[in-house]
VEXDREN-2710 file (C-alpha; in Angstrom, 1 decimal):
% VEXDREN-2710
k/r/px/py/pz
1/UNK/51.3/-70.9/-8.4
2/UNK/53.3/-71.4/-5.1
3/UNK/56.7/-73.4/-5.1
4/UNK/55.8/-74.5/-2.0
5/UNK/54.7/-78.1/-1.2
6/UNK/51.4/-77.4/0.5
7/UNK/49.9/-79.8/3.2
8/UNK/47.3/-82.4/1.4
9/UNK/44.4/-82.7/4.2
10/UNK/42.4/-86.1/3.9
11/UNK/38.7/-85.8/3.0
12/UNK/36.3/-85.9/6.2
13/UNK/34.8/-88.8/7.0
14/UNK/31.2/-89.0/6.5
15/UNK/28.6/-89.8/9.1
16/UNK/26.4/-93.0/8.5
17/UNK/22.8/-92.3/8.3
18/UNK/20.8/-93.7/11.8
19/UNK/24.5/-93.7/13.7
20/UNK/26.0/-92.5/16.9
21/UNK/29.2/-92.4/17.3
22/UNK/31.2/-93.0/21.0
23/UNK/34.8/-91.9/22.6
24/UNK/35.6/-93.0/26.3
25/UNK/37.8/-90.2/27.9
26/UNK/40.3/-92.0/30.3
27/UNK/42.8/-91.6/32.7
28/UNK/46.4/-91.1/31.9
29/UNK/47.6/-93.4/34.7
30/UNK/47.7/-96.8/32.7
31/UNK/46.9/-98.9/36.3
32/UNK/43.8/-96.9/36.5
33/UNK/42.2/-97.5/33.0
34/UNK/43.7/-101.5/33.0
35/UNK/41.1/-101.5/36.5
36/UNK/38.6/-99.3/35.3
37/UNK/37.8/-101.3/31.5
38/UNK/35.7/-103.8/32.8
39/UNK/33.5/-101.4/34.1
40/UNK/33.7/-99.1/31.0
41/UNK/32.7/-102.3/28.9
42/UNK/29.7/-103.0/30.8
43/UNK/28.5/-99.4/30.8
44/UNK/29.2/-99.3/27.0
45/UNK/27.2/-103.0/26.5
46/UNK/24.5/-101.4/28.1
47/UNK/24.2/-98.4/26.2
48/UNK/24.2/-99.5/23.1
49/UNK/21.6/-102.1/23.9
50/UNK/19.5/-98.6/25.0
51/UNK/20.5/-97.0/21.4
52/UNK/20.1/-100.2/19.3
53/UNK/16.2/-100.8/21.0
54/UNK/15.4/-97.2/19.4
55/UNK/16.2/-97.6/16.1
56/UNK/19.9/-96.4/16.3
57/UNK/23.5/-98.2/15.2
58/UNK/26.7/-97.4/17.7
59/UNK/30.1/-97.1/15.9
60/UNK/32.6/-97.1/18.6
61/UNK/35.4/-94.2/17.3
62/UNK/38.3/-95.8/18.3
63/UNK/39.4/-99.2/19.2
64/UNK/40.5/-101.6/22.3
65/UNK/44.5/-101.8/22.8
66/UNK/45.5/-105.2/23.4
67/UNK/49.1/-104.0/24.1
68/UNK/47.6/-101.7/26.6
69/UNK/45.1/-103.8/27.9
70/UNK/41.9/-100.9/27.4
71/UNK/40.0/-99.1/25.3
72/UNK/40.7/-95.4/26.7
73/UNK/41.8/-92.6/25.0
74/UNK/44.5/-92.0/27.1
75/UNK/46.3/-88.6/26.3
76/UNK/45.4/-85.4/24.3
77/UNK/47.6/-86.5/21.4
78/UNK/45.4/-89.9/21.3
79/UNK/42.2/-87.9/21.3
80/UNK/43.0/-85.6/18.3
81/UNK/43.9/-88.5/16.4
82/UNK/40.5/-90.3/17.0
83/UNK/38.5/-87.3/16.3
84/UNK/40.1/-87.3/12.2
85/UNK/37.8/-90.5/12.2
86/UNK/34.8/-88.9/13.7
87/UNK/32.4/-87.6/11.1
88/UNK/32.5/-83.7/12.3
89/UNK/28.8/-83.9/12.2
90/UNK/27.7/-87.3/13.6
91/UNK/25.4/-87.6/17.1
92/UNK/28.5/-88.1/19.5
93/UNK/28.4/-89.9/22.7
94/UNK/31.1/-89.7/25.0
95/UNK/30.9/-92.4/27.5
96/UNK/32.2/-92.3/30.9
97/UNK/32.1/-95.1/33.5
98/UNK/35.4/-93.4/35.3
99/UNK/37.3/-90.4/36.3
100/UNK/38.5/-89.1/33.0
101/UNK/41.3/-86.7/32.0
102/UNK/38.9/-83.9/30.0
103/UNK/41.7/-82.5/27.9
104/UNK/42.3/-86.0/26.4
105/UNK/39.1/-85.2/24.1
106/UNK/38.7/-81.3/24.3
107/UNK/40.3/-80.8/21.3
108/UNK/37.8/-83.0/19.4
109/UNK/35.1/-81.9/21.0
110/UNK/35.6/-77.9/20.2
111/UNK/35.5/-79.0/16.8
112/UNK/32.9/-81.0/16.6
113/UNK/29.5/-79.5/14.8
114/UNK/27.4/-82.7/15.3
115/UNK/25.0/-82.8/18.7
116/UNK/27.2/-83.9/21.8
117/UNK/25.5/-86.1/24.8
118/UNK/28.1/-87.2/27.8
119/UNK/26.5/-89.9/29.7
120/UNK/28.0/-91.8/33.0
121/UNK/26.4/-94.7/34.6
122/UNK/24.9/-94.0/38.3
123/UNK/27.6/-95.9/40.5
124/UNK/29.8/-94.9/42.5
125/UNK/32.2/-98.2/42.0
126/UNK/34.5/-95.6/40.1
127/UNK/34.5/-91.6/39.7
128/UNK/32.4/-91.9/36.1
129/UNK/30.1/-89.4/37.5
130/UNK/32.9/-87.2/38.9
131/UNK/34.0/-87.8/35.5
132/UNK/31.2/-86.7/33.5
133/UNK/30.9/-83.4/35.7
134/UNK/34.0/-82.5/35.6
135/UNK/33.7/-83.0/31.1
136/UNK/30.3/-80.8/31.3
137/UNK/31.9/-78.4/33.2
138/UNK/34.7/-78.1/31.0
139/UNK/33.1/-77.8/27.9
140/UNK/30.5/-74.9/29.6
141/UNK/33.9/-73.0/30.0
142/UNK/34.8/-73.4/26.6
143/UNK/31.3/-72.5/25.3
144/UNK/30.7/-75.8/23.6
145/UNK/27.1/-77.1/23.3
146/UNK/26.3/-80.4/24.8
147/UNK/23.9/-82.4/26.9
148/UNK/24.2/-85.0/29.6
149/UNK/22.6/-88.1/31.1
150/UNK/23.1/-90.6/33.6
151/UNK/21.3/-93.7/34.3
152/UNK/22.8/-97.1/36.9
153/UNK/22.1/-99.2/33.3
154/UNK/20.2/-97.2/31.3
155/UNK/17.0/-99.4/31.1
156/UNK/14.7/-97.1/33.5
157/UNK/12.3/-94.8/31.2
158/UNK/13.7/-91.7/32.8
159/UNK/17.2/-92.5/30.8
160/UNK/15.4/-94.1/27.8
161/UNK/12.9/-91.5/27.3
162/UNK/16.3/-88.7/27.6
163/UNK/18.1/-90.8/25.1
164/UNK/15.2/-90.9/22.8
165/UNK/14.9/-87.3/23.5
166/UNK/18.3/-86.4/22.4
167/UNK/18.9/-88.6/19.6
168/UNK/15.7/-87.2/18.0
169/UNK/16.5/-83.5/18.9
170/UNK/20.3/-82.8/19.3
171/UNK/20.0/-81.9/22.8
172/UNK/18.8/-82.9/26.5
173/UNK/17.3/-80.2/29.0
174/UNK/16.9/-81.3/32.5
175/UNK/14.9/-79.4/35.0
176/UNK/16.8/-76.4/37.0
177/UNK/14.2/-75.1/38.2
178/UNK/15.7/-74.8/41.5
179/UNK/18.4/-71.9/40.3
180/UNK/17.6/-68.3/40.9
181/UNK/19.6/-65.4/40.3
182/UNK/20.6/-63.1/43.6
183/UNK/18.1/-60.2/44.3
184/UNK/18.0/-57.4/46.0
185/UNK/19.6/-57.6/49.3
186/UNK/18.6/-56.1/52.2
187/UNK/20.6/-53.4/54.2
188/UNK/21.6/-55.1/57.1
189/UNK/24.9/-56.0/59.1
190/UNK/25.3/-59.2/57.3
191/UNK/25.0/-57.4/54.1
192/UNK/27.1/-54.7/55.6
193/UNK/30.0/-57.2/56.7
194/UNK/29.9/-58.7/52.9
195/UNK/30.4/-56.0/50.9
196/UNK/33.4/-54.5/53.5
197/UNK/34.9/-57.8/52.9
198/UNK/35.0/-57.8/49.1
199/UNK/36.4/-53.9/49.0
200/UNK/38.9/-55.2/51.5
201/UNK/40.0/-58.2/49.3
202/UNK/39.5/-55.9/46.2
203/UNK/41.7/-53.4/47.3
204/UNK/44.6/-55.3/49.8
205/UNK/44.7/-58.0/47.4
206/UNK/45.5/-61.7/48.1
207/UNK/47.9/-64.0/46.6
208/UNK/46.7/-67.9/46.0
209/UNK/49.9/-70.3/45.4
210/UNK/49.5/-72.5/42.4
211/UNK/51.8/-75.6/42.2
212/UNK/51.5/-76.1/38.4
213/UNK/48.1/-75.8/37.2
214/UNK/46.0/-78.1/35.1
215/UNK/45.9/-80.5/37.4
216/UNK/44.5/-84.2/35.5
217/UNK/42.9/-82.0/32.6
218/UNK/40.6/-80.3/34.3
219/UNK/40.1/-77.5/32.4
220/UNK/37.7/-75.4/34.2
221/UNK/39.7/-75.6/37.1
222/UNK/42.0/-72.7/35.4
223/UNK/40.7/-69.5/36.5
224/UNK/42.3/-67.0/33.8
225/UNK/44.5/-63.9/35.4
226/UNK/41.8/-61.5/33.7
227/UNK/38.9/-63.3/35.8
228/UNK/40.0/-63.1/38.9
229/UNK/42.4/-59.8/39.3
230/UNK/39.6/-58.1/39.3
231/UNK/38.6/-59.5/42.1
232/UNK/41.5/-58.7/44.5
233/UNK/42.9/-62.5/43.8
234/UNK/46.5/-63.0/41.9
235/UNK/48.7/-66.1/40.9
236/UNK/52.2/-66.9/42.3
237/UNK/53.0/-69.4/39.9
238/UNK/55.2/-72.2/41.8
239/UNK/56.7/-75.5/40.4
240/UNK/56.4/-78.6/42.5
241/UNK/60.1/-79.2/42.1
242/UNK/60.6/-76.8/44.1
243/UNK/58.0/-78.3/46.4
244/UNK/60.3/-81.6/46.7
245/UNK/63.6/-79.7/46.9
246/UNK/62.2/-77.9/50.1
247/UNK/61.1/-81.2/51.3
248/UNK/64.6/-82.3/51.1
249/UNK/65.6/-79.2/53.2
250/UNK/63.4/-80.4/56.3
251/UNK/65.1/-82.6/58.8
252/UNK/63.1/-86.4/59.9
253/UNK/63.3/-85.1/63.3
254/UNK/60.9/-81.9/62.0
255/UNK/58.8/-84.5/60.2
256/UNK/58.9/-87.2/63.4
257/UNK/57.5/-83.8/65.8
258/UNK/54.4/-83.5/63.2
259/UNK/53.8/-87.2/64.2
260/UNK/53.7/-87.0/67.6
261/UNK/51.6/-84.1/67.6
262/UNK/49.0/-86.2/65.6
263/UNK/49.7/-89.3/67.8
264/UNK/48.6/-86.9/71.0
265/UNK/45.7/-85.5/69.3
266/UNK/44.5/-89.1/68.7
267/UNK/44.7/-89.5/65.3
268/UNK/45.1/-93.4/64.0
269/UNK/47.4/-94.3/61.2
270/UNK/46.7/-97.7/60.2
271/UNK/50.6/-98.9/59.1
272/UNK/52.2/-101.8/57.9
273/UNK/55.5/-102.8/56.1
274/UNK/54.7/-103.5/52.6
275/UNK/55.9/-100.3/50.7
276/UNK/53.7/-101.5/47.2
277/UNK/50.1/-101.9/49.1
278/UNK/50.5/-100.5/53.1
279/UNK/50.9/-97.4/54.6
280/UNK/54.9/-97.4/55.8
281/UNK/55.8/-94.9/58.3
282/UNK/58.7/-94.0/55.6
283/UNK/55.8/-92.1/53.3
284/UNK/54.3/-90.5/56.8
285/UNK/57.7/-88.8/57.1
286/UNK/57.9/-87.9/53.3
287/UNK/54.2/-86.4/54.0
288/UNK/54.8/-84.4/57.1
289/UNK/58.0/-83.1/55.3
290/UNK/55.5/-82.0/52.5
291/UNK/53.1/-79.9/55.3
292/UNK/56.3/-78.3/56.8
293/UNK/57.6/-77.2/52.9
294/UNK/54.3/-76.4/52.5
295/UNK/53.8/-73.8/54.4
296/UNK/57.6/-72.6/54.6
297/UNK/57.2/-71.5/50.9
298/UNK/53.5/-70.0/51.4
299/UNK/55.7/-68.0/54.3
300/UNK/58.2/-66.8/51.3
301/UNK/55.6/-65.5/48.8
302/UNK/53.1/-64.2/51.3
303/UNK/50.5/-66.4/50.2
304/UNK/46.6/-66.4/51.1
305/UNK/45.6/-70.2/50.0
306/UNK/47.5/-72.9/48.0
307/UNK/47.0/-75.3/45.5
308/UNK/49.3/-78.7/45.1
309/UNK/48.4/-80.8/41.9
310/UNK/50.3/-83.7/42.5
311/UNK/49.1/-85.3/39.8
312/UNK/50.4/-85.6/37.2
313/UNK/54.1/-85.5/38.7
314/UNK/54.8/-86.0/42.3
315/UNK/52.9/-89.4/42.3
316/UNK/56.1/-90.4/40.9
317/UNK/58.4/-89.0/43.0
318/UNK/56.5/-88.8/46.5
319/UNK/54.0/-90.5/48.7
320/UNK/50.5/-88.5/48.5
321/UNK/49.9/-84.8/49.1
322/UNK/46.6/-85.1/50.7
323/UNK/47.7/-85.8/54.3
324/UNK/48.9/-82.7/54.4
325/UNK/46.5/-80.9/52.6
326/UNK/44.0/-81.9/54.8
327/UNK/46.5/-80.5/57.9
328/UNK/46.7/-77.0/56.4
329/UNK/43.1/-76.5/56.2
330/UNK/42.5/-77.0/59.8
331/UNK/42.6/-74.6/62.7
332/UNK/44.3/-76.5/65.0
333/UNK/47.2/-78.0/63.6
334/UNK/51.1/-79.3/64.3
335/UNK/52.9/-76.5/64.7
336/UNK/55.3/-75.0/61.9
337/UNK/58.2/-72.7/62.4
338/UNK/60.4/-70.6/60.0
339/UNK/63.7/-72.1/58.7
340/UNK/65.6/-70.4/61.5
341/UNK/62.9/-71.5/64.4
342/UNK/61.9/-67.6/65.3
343/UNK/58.4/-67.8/64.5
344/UNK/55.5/-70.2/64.0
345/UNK/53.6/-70.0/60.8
346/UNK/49.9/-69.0/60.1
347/UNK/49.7/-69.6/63.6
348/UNK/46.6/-70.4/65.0
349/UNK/44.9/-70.4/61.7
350/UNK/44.5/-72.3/58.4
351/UNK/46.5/-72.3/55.3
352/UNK/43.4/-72.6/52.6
353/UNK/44.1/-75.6/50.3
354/UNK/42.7/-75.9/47.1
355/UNK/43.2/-79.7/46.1
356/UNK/44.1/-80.6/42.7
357/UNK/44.8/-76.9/42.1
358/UNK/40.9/-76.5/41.1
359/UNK/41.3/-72.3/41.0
360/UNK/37.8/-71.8/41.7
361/UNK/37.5/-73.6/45.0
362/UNK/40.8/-71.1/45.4
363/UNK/38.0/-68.0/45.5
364/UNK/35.8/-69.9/47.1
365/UNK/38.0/-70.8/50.0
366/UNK/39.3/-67.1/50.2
367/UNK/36.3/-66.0/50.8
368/UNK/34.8/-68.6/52.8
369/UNK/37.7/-68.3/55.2
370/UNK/37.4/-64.5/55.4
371/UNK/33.8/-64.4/56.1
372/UNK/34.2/-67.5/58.9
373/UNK/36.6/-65.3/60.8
374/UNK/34.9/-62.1/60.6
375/UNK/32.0/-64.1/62.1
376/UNK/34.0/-65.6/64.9
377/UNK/33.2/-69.1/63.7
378/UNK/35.5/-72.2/62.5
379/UNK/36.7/-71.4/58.8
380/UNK/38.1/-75.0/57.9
381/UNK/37.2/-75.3/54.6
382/UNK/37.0/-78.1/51.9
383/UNK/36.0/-79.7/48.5
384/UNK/34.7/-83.1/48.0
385/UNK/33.6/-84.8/44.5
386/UNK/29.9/-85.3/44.5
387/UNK/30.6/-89.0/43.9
388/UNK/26.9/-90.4/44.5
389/UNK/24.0/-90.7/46.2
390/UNK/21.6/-93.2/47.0
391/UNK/17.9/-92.6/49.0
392/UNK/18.3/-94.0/52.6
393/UNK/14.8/-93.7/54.2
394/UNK/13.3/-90.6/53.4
395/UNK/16.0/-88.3/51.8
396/UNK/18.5/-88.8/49.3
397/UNK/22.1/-89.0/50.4
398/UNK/24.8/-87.8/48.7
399/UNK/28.0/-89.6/49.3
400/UNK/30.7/-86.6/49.1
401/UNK/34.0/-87.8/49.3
402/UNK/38.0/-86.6/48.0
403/UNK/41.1/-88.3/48.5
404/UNK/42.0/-86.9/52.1
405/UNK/42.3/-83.2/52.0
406/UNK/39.5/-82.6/54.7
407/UNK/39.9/-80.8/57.7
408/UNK/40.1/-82.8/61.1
409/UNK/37.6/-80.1/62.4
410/UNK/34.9/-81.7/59.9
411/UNK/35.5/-85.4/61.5
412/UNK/34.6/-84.2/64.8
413/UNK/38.1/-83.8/65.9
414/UNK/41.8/-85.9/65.3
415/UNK/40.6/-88.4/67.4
416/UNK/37.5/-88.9/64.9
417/UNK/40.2/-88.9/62.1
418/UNK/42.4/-91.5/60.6
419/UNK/45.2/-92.3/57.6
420/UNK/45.0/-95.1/55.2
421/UNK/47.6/-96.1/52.4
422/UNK/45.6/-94.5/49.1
423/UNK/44.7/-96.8/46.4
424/UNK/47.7/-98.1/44.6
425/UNK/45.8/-97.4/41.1
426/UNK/45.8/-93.9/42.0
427/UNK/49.0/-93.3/44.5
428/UNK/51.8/-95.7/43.0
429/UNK/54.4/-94.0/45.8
430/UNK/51.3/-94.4/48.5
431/UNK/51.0/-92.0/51.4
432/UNK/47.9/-91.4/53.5
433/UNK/44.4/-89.6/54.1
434/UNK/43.1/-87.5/56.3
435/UNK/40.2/-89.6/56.5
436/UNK/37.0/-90.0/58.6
437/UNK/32.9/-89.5/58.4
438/UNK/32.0/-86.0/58.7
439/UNK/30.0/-84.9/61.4
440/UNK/26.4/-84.1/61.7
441/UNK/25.2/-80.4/61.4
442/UNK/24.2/-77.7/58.8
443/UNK/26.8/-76.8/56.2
444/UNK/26.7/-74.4/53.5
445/UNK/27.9/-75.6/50.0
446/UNK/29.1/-73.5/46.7
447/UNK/31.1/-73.5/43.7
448/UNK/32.7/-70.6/41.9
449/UNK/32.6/-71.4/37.7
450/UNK/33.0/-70.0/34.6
451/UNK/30.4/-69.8/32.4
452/UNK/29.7/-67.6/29.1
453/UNK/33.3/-65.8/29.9
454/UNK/32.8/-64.7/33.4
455/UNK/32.6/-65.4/37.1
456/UNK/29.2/-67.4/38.8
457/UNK/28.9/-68.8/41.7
458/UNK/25.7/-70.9/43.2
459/UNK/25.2/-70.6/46.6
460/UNK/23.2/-73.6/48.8
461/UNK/22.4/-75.2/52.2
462/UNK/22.8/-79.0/52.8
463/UNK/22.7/-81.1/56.5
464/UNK/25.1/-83.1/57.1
465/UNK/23.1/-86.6/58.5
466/UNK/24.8/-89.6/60.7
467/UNK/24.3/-92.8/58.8
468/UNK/24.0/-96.3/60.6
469/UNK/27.8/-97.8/61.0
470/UNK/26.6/-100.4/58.6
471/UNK/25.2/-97.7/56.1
472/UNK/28.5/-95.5/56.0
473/UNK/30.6/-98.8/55.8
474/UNK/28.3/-99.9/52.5
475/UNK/29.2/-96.7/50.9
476/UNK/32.7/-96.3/51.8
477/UNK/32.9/-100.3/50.4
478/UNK/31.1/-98.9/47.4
479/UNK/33.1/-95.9/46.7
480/UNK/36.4/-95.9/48.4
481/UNK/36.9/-97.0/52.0
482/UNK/40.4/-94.9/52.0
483/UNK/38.4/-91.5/51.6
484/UNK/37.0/-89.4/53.9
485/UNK/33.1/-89.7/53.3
486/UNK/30.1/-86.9/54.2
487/UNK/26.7/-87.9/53.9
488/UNK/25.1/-84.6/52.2
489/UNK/21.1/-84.2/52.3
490/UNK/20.9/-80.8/49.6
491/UNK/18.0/-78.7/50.9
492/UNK/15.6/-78.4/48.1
493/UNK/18.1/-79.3/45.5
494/UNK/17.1/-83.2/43.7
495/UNK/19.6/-85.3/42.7
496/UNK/19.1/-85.0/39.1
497/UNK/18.8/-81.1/39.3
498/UNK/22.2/-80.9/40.9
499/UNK/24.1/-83.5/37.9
500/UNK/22.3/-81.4/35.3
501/UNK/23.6/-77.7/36.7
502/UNK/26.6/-78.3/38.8
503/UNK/29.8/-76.9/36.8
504/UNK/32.4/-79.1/38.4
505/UNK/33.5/-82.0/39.9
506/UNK/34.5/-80.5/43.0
507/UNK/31.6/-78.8/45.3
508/UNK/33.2/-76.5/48.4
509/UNK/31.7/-76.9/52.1
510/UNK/32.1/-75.2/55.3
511/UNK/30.1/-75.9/58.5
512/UNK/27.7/-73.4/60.3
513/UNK/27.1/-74.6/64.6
514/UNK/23.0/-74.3/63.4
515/UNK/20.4/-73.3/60.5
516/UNK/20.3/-70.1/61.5
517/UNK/24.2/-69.0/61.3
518/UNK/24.3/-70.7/58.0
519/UNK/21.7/-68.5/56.6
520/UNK/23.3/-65.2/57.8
521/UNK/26.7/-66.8/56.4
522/UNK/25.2/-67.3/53.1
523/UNK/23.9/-63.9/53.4
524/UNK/27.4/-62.1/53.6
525/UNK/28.9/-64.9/51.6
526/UNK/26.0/-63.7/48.4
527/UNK/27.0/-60.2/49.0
528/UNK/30.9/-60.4/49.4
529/UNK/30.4/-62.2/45.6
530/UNK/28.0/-59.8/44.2
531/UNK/29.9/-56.7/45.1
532/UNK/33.1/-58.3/44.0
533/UNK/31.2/-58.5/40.5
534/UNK/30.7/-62.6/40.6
535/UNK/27.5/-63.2/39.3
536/UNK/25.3/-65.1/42.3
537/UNK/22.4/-67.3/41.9
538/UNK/21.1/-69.2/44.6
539/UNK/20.1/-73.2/44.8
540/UNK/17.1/-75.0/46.5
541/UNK/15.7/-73.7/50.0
542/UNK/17.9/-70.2/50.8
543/UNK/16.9/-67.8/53.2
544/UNK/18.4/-64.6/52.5
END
């Protein structure tokens, strides 16, 4: 008999016959989830009416905070205390009206042996949907089980009848019908081009900057060392201290010649003098600061892309990173020299930047900027969170939209472009976009995941439509009118066929002058991938 004292573990709770039990996932910014709980209460009202009207009882796992003023589970310590309450084997529901931090509940929901259904409600008032992608992505990566469903108040039959589905079964399948894995390709120059890419990448290597990873618990936006070495791609690991400390280093006249570059080029800044809610020319200055130390450390390490979190972190220290995110990933840019002024930087080219240090629009970007060039067309490169969508005549419209890292190039130029204070829930320090509508014209869209332990990537086309001024004004009112906004029509790729495969919040575009171009650029893009050993299926209408 041991002489130690041995830990005493509490007996599981048990699950109540005909129950479901429900988490919300929040943010960890407390502004954010104090907004965000009406929404979440109306969302969860609605639901359980949905679940109560077939047959089923709702025990909500964890309670409203008075002192904090929601009912969020609000940090990864939080979460693995409300999952001891959770019968291990109960139907789960995680609810999500807004962006939510996924490592808050991953914890829990390894664990948990019971069927799993995330649901989000169809609006695009708050990122619940970015919210809920970026959860199923998350738990695809870590090989948990689970279903999804989304519905604007879950009274249509389409939602009902995939409630009922899932509360009878343990699980929700949606159609995907429009994924097919890569075939044989054919030996041609496109091909060709593709594969000397990859054994160039493979065998020069390229280095991707990450400014501490993890970014707002998005797990499967950690791409492990073992995944992508192979691939040609490694990790300088960089601390955004030392992101701020070179910001220090740059003088205001440095950061003042940024602005008058922009201010040439035609880009508007819409300023005021109220540090709490307007955009102050004292956070510009802290911004362009942030592009020069950008790309003065890139310089140091020899690096290929980079990543800047932001948050958590530097929203409390400095005004936004996304001004000048969306400054390194375009061509034509204000021009950055070395400490001792002898030579400009990435001249005449982009710095890739994968926002919110999601790893796998890293690869993406790598390769969709070394494919661009080789074809002697514009490589500026983005993400955007697939936010929503409505139908405007015939064709459903996505609403893409991020917090400002997009490329001038995809506004239709600086002069198409503009910088609003971001939303004081979000950016307490402020700072602006790069913000505008993106153009009309073809573009090709991907994402790079992980998925049963190794590297995927689907492949599509999508055209980019112009929307009445009224229209785009609607949806920027509806989403965020800070943002920079693209109005996506996926070619043969519905709206409920992208929510149930897409494995991430984040989906990377890059524009193609016409159809034809983007179908050769999907062709090198497919084999570049495949010969790198990523595993390639293609989505909706491709021409290969």
């Amino acid at each position: 008999m041991t002489r130690y004292p041995l830990p005493v573990l509490a007996e599981p709770p048990v699950a109540a016959p005909g129950t479901v039990y429900t988490v919300a996932s929040g943010d960890l910014r407390p502004r954010a989830n104090v907004t965000c709980w009406p929404t979440q209460q109306q969302l969860e009202a609605d639901l359980t009416t949905a679940v109560n009207a077939l047959g089923w009882k709702v025990e909500r796992g964890h309670a409203f905070d008075p002192d904090k003023g929601h009912g969020f589970i609000d940090s990864q310590r939080a979460g693995i205390e409300v999952f001891k309450s959770i019968p291990v084997d109960a139907p789960l529901i995680v609810v999500e009206a807004v962006w939510q931090y996924s490592h808050h509940v991953l914890a829990g929901l390894r664990s948990h042996r019971g069927p799993i259904l995330i649901v989000a409600n169809w609006s695009g008032e708050f990122p619940g949907l970015v919210g809920l992608l970026n959860l199923t992505a998350s738990l695809t990566k870590a090989g948990v089980r689970h279903s999804a469903l989304w519905s604007r108040d879950f009274t249509d039959d389409w939602a009902v009848n995939g409630l009922r589905t899932w509360l009878e079964t343990g699980e929700l399948r949606h159609d995907t019908s429009h994924v097919r894995d890569l075939s044989t390709l054919p030996d041609d120059p496109e091909v060709e081009l593709g594969r000397a890419l990859a054994a160039q990448l493979a065998r020069e290597k390229a280095i991707i900057g990450v400014f501490d990873e993890g970014c707002m618990g998005m797990y499967n936006a950690i791409f492990d060392d073992e995944l992508i070495n192979p691939l040609g791609i490694y990790k300088e690991r960089l601390s955004q201290s030392a992101l701020v400390a070179e910001m220090a280093r740059v003088s205001d006249e440095e950061a003042h010649a940024v602005r008058r570059w922009l201010d040439e080029a035609g880009m508007t800044f819409h300023t005021g003098t109220d540090e709490a809610t307007e955009l102050t020319d004292a956070q510009l200055t802290s911004q362009f600061k942030m592009y020069i130390a950008a790309l003065r450390i890139a310089d140091d390490f020899g690096l290929d892309a980079v990543g800047i979190q932001y948050q958590q972190g530097l929203k409390d220290t400095v005004p936004a990173s996304d001004l000048a995110e969306g400054l390194l990933n375009n061509v034509q840019r204000p021009p950055v020299r070395s400490r001792d002024g002898s030579r400009e930087l990435y001249a005449g080219a982009p710095l890739p930047h994968f926002n919110e240090v999601d790893e796998g629009v890293a690869v993406d970007s790598l390769v969709t900027n070394r494919i661009w060039t080789a074809m002697g067309l514009d490589p500026a490169t983005t993400l955007h969170d697939i936010r929503w969508g409505e139908t405007y005549g015939d064709d459903f419209v996505w609403a893409f939209e991020i917090s400002g890292s997009v490329p001038a190039s995809h506004n239709g130029g600086y002069d198409k472009s503009y910088s609003m204070r971001q939303p004081p829930m979000f950016f307490p320090l402020g700072g602006g976009t790069l913000s505008g509508v993106s153009k009309p014209g073809e573009i090709v869209w991907s994402r790079v995941f992980i998925m049963d332990g190794g590297l995927h990537v689907d492949l599509g086309r999508a055209t980019v439509v112009e929307l009445p001024e009224e229209e785009t004004r609607r949806r920027l009112e509806a989403t965020n009118p800070q943002w920079p906004i693209m109005h996506a029509v996926l070619h043969g790729v519905g709206r409920d066929q992208l929510m149930a495969r897409h494995k991430a919040n984040h989906v990377n575009v890059a524009y193609a002058p016409d159809a034809e171009t983007a179908d050769r650029t999907l062709r090198v893009k497919a084999a570049m991938f495949a010969e790198l050993g990523v595993q390639v299926h293609l989505c909706g209408d491709v021409n290969l």
